[in-house]
N, CA, C and O atoms as CSV, one atom per row, in Angstrom:
chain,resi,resn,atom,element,x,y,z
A,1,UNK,N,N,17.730,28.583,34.508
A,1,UNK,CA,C,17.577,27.743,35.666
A,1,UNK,C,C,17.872,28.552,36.921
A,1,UNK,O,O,18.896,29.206,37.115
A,2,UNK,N,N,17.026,28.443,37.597
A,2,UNK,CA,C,17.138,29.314,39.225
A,2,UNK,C,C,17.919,28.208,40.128
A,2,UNK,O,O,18.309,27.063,39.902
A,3,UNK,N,N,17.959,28.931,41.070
A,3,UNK,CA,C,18.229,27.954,41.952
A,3,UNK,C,C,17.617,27.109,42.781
A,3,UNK,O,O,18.079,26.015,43.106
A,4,UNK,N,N,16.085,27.782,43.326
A,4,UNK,CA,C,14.970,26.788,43.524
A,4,UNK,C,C,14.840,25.877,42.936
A,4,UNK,O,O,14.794,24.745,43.416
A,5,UNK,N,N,14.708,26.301,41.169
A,5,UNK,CA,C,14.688,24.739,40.612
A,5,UNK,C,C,15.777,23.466,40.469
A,5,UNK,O,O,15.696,22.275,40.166
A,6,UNK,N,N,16.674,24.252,40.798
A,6,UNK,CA,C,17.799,23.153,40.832
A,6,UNK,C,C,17.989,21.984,42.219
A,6,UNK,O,O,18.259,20.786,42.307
A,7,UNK,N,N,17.618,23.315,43.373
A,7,UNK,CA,C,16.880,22.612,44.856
A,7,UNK,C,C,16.443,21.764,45.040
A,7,UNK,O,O,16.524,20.770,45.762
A,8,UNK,N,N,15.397,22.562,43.623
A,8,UNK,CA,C,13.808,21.381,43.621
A,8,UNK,C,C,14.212,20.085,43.207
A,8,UNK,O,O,13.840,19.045,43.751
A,9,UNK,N,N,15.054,20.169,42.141
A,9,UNK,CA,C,15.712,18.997,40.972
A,9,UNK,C,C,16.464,18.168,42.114
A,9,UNK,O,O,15.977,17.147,42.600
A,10,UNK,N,N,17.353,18.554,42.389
A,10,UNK,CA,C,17.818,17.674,43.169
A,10,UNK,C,C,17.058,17.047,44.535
A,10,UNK,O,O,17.535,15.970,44.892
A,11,UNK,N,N,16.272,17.409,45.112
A,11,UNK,CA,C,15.596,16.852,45.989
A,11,UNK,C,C,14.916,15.436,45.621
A,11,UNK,O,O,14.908,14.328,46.156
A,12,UNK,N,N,14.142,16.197,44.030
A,12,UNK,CA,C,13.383,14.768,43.441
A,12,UNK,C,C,14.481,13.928,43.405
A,12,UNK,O,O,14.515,12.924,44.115
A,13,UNK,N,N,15.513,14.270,42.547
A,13,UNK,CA,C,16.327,12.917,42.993
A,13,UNK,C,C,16.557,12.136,43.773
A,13,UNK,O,O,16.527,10.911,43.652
A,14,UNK,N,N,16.918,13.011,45.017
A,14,UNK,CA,C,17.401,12.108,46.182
A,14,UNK,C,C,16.581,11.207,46.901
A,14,UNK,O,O,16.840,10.126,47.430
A,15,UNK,N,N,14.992,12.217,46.767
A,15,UNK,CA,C,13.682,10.877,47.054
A,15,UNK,C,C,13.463,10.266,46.604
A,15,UNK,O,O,12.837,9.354,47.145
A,16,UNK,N,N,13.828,10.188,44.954
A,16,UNK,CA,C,13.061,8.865,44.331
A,16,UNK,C,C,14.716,8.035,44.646
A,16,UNK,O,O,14.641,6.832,44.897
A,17,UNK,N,N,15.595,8.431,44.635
A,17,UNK,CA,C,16.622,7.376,45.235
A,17,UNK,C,C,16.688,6.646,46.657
A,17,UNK,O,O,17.268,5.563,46.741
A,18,UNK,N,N,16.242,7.093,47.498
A,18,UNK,CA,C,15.709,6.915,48.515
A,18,UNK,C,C,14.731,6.188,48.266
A,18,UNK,O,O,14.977,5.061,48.695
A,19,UNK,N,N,13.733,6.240,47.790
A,19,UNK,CA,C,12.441,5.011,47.727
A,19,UNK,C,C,12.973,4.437,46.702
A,19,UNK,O,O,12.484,3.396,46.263
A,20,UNK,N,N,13.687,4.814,46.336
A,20,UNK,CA,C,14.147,3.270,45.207
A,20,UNK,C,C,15.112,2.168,46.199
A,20,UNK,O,O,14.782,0.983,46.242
A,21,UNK,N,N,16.421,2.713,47.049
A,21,UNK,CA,C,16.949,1.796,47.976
A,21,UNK,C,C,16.020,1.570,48.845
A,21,UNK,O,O,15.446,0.549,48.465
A,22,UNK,N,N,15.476,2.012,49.952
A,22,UNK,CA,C,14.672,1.914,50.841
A,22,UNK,C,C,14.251,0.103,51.397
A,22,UNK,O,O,14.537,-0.445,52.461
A,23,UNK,N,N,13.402,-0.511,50.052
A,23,UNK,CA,C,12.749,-1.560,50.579
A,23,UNK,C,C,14.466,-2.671,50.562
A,23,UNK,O,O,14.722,-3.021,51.715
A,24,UNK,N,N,15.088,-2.978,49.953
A,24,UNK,CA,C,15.802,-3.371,50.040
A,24,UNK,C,C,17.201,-3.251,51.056
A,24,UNK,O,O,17.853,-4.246,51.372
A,25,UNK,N,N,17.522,-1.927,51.482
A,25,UNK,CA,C,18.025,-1.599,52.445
A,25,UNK,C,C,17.597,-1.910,53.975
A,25,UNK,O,O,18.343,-2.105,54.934
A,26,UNK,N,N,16.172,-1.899,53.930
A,26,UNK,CA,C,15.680,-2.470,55.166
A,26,UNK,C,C,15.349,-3.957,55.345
A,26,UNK,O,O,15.168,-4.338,56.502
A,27,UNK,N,N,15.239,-4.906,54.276
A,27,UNK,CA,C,15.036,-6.154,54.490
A,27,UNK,C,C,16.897,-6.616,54.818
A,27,UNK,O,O,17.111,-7.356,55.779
A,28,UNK,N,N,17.712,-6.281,54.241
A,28,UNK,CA,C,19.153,-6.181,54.757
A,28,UNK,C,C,19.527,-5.768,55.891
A,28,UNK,O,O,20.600,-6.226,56.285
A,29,UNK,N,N,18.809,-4.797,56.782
A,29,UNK,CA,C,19.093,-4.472,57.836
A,29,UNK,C,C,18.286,-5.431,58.733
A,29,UNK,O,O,18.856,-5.884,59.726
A,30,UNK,N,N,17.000,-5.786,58.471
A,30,UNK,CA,C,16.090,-6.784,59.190
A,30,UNK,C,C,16.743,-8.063,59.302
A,30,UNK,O,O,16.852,-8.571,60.418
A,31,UNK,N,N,17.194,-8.646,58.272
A,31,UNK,CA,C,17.960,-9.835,58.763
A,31,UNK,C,C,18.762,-9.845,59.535
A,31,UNK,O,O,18.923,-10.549,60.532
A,32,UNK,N,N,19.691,-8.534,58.838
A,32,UNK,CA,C,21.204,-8.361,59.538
A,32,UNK,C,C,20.863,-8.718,61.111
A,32,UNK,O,O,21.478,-9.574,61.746
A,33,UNK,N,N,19.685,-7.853,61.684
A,33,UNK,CA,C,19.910,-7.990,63.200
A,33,UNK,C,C,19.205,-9.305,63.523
A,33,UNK,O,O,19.423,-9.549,64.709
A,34,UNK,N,N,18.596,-10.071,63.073
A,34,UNK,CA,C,17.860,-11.302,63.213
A,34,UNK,C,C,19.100,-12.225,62.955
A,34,UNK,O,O,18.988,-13.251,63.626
A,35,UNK,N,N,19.838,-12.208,62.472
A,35,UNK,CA,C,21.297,-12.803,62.759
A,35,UNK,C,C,22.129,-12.508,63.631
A,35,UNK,O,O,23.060,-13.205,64.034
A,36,UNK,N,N,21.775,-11.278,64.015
A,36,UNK,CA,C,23.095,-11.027,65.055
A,36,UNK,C,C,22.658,-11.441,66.659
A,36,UNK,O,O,23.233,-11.556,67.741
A,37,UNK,N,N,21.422,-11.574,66.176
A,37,UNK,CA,C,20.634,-11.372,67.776
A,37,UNK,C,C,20.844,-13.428,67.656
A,37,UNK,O,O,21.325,-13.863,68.702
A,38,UNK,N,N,20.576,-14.441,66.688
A,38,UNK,CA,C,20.511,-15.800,66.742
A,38,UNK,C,C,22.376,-15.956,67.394
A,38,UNK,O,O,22.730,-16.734,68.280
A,39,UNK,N,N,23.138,-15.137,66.760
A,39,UNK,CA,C,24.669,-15.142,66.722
A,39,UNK,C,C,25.013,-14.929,68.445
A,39,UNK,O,O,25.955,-15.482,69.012
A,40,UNK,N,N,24.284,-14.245,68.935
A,40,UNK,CA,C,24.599,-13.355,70.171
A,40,UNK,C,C,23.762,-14.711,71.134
A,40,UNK,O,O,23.981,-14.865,72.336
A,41,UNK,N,N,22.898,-15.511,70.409
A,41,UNK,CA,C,22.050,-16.463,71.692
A,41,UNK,C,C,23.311,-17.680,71.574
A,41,UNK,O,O,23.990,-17.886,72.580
A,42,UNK,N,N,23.536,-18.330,70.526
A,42,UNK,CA,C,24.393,-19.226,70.465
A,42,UNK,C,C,25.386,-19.097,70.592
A,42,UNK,O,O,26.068,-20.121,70.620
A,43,UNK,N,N,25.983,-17.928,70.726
A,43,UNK,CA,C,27.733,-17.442,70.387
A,43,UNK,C,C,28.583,-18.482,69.389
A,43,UNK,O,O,29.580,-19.203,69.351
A,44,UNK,N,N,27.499,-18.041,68.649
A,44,UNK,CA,C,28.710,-18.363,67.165
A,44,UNK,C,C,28.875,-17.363,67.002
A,44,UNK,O,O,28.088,-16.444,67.230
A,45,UNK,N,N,30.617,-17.264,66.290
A,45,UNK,CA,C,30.752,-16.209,66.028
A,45,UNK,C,C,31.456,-16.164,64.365
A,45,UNK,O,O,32.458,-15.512,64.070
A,46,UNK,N,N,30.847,-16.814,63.642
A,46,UNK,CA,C,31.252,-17.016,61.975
A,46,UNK,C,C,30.728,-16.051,61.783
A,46,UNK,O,O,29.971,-15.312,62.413
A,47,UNK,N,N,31.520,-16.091,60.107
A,47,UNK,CA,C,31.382,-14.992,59.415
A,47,UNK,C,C,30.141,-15.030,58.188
A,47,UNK,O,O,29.220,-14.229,58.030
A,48,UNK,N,N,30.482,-16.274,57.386
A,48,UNK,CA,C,29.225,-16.881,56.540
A,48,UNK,C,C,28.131,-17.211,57.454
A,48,UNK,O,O,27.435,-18.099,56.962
A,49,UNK,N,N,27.734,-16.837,58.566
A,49,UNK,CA,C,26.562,-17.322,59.055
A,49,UNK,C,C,25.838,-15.735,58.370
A,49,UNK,O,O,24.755,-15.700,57.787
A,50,UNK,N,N,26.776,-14.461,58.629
A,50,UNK,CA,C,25.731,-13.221,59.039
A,50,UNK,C,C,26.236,-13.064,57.121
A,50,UNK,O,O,25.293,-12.611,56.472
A,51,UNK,N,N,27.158,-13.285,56.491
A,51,UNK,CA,C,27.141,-12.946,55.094
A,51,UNK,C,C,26.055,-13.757,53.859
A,51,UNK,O,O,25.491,-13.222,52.904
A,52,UNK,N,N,26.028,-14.895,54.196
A,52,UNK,CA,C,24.664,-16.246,52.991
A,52,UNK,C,C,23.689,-15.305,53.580
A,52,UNK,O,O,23.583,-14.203,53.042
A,53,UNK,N,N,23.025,-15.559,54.520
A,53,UNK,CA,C,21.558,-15.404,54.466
A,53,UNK,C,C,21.299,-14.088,53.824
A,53,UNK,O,O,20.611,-13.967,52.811
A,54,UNK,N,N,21.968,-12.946,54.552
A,54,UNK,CA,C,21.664,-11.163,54.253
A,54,UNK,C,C,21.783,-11.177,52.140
A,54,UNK,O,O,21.014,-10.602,51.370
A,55,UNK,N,N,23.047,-12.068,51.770
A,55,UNK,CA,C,23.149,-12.271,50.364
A,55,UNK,C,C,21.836,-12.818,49.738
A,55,UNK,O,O,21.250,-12.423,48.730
A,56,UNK,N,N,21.596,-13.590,50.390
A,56,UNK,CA,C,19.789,-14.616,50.028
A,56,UNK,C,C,18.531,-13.214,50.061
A,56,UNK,O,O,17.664,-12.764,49.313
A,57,UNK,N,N,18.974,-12.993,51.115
A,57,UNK,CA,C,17.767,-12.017,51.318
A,57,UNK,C,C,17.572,-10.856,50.337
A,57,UNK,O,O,16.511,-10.365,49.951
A,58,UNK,N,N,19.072,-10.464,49.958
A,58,UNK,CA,C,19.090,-9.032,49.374
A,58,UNK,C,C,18.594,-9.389,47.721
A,58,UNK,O,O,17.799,-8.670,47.116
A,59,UNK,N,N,19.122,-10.430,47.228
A,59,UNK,CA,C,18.583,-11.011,45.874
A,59,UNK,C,C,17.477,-11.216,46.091
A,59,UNK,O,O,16.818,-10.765,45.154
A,60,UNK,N,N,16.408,-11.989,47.374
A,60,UNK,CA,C,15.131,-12.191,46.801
A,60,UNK,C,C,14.250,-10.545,47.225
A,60,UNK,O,O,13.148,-10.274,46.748
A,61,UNK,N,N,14.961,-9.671,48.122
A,61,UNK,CA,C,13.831,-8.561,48.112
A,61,UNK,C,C,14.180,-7.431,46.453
A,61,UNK,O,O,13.404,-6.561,46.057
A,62,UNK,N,N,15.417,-7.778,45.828
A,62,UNK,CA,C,15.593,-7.276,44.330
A,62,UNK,C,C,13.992,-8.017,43.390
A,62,UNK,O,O,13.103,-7.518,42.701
A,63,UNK,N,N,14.382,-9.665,43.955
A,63,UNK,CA,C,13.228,-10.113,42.454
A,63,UNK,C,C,11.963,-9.556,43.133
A,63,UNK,O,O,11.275,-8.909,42.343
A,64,UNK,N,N,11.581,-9.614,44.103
A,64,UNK,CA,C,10.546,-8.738,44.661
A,64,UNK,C,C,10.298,-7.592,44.218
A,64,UNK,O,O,9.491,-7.606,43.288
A,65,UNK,N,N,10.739,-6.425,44.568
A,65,UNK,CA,C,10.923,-5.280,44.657
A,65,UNK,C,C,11.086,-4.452,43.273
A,65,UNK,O,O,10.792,-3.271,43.087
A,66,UNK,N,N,11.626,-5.368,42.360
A,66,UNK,CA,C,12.391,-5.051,41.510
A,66,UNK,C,C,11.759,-3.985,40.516
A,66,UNK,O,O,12.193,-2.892,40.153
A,67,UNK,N,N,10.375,-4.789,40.138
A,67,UNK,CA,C,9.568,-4.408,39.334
A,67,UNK,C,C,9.006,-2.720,39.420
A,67,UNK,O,O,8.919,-1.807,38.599
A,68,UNK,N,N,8.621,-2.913,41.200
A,68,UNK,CA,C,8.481,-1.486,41.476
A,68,UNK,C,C,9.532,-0.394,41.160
A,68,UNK,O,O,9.325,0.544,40.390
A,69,UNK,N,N,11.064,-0.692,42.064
A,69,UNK,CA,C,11.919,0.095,41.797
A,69,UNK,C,C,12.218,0.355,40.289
A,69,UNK,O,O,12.553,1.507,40.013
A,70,UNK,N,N,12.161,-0.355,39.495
A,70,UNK,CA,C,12.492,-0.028,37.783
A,70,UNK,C,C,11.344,1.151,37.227
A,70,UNK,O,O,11.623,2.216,36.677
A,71,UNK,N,N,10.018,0.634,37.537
A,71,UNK,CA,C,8.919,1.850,37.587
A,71,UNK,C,C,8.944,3.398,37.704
A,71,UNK,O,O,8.614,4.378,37.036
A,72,UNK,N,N,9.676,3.019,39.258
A,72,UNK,CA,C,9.942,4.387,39.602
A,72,UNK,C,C,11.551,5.366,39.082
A,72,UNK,O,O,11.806,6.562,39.225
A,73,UNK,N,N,11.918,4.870,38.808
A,73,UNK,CA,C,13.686,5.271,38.040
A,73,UNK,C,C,13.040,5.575,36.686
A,73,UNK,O,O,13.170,6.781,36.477
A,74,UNK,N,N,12.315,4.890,35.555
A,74,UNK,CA,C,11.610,5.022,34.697
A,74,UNK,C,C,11.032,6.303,34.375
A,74,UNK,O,O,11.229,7.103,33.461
A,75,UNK,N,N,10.000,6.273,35.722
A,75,UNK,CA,C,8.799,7.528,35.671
A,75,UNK,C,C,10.424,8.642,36.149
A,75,UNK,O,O,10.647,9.505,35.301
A,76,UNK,N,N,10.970,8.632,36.805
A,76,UNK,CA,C,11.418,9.844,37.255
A,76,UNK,C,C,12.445,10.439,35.668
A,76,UNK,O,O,12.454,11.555,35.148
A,77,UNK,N,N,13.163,9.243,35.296
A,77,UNK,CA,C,13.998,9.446,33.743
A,77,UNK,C,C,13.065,10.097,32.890
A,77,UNK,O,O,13.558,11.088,32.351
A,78,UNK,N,N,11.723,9.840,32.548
A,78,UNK,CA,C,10.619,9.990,31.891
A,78,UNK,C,C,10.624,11.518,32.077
A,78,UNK,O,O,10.887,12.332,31.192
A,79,UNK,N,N,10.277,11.809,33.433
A,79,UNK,CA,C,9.628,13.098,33.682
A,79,UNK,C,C,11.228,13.834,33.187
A,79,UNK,O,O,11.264,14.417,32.103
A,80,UNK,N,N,12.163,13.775,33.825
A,80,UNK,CA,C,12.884,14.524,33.737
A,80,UNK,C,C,13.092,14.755,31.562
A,80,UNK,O,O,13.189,15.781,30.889
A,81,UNK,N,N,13.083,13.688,31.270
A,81,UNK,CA,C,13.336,13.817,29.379
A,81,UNK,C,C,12.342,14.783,28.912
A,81,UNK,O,O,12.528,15.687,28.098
A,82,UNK,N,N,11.375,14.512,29.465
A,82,UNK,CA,C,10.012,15.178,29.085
A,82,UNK,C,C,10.182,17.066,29.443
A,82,UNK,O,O,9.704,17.976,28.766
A,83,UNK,N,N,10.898,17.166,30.538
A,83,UNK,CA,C,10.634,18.393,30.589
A,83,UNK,C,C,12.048,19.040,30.386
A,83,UNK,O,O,12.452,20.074,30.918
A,84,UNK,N,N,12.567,18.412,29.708
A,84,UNK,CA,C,14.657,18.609,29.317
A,84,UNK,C,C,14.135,20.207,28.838
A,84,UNK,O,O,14.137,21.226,29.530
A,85,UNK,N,N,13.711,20.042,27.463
A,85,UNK,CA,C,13.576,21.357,26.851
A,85,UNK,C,C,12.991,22.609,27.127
A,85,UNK,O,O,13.376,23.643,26.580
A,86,UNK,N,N,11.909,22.553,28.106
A,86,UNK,CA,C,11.552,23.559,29.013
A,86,UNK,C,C,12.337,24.205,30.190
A,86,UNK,O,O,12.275,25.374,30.571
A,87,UNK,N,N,13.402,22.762,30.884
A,87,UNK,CA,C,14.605,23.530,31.502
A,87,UNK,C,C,15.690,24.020,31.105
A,87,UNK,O,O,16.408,24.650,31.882
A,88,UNK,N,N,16.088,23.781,29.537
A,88,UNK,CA,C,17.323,24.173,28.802
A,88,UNK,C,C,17.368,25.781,28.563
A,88,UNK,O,O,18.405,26.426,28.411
A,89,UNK,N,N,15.612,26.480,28.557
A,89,UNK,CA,C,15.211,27.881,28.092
A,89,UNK,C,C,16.465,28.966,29.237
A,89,UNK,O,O,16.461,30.195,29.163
């Protein structure tokens, strides 16, 4: 194992981890401020107002999302099993 490939190795990781959080990280951040900005017109200032919904949201962009992200963790586990014994040389 060189060190390019280890570079390389770890990079794939960190992108397919990255597009694996990604869609879900941003529908959490999209609410988040769509609450803060409703929070900031009314001045409420609770706590379960900005915690339920972002919780609602983050479970339904999982059942959403889900299918894709499992795909891709899959294909990347896949590739990596697949080529175990060619990187062990």
């Amino acid at each position: 194992m060189t060190e390019d490939f280890i570079i390389g190795f770890a990079r794939s990781a960190l992108e397919t981890m990255l597009m694996v959080s990604l869609p879900v990280l941003l529908v959490s951040l999209v609410v988040g401020i769509i609450i803060s900005l409703f929070q900031s017109v009314t001045q409420m200032q609770e706590m379960t107002i900005t915690f339920v919904p972002k919780i609602i949201a983050t479970f339904l962009s999982l059942i959403v999302f889900g299918a894709w992200m499992i795909e891709r963790m899959t294909g990347f586990m896949r590739e990596v099993l697949l080529n175990l014994p060619y990187w062990a040389r």
